[in-house]
LOGU-135002 format. One record per residue (C-alpha): residue in one letter; x, y, z. Coordinates in steps of 0.5 Angstrom, whole numbers, plus 500, padded with zeros to 3 digits. Each point is the difference from the previous one (the first is absolute). Example, Ala and Ser with C-alpha at 12.3 -4.5 7.8 and 13.67 -1.06 7.14 Angstrom:
# LOGU-135002
a525491516
s502507498
***
This chain:
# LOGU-135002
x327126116
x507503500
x504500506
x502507498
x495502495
x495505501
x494498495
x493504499
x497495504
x504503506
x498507498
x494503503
x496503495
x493501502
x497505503
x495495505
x508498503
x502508500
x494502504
x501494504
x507501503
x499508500
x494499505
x500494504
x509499500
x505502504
x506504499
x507500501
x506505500
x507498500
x505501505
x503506495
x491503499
x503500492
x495495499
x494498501
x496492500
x492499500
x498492501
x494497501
x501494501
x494494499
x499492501
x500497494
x501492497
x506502497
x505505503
x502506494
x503506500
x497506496
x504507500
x500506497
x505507500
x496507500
x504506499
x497506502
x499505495
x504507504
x505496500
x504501494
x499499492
x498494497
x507497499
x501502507
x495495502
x500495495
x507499503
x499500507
x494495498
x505496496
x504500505
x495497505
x499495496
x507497500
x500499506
x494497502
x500496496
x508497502
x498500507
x492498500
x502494503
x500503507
x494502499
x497493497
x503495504
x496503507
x494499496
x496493502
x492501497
x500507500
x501504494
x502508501
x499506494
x505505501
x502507498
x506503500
x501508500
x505506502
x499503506
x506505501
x503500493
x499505494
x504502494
x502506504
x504497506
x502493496
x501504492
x504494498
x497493504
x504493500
x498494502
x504500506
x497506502
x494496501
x502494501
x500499507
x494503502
x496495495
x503495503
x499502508
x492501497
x500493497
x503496507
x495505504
x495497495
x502494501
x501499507
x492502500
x497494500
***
């Protein structure tokens, strides 16, 4: 695996993972509320990590939020090693989303708009186990 790739196999996609970071996960906000993490962390033989970044729709147009998810993206995958060097036989699926932040308040969103607070959310994450 790539050091900073962020592969399909790093992707949550199933529904049965979905259901079960959303019923049996913990939530995090950021410093900020901008941003909001649900983990649900599990013991495995092989410590992995699998992510997924979820927009709400009443919060902007599709381009809107496929940059916001783009933008998520990028910075996970240049700062997961905070998260993935804590892991020692544990595994975690992770779902970021938007708290407090919509097209209206944010027309125009940059990576260092949200950058901060991602990375806030990925230490906190990572100080977890």
């Amino acid at each position: 695996m790539k050091t900073f790739g962020l592969s399909k196999a790093e992707r949550i996609k199933s529904k049965l993972e979905f259901e079960l970071v959303y019923n049996k996960g913990n939530t995090l906000y950021s410093n900020s509320r901008k941003l909001k993490a649900i983990f649900y962390i599990y013991t495995s033989e092989n410590s992995s990590s699998k992510v997924a970044f979820a927009v709400f729709k009443k919060a902007g147009n599709a381009v809107w939020r496929n940059r916001v998810k783009r933008l998520l993206r990028e910075i996970y995958r240049t700062n997961k090693y905070l998260i993935l060097d804590s892991l020692k036989n544990k595994s975690i699926l992770l779902v970021f989303s938007l708290n407090s932040v919509s097209q209206k308040t944010h027309p125009q969103i940059y990576i260092n708009d949200l950058r901060v607070d991602m990375l806030n959310l990925m230490t906190k994450i990572g100080n977890e186990f």
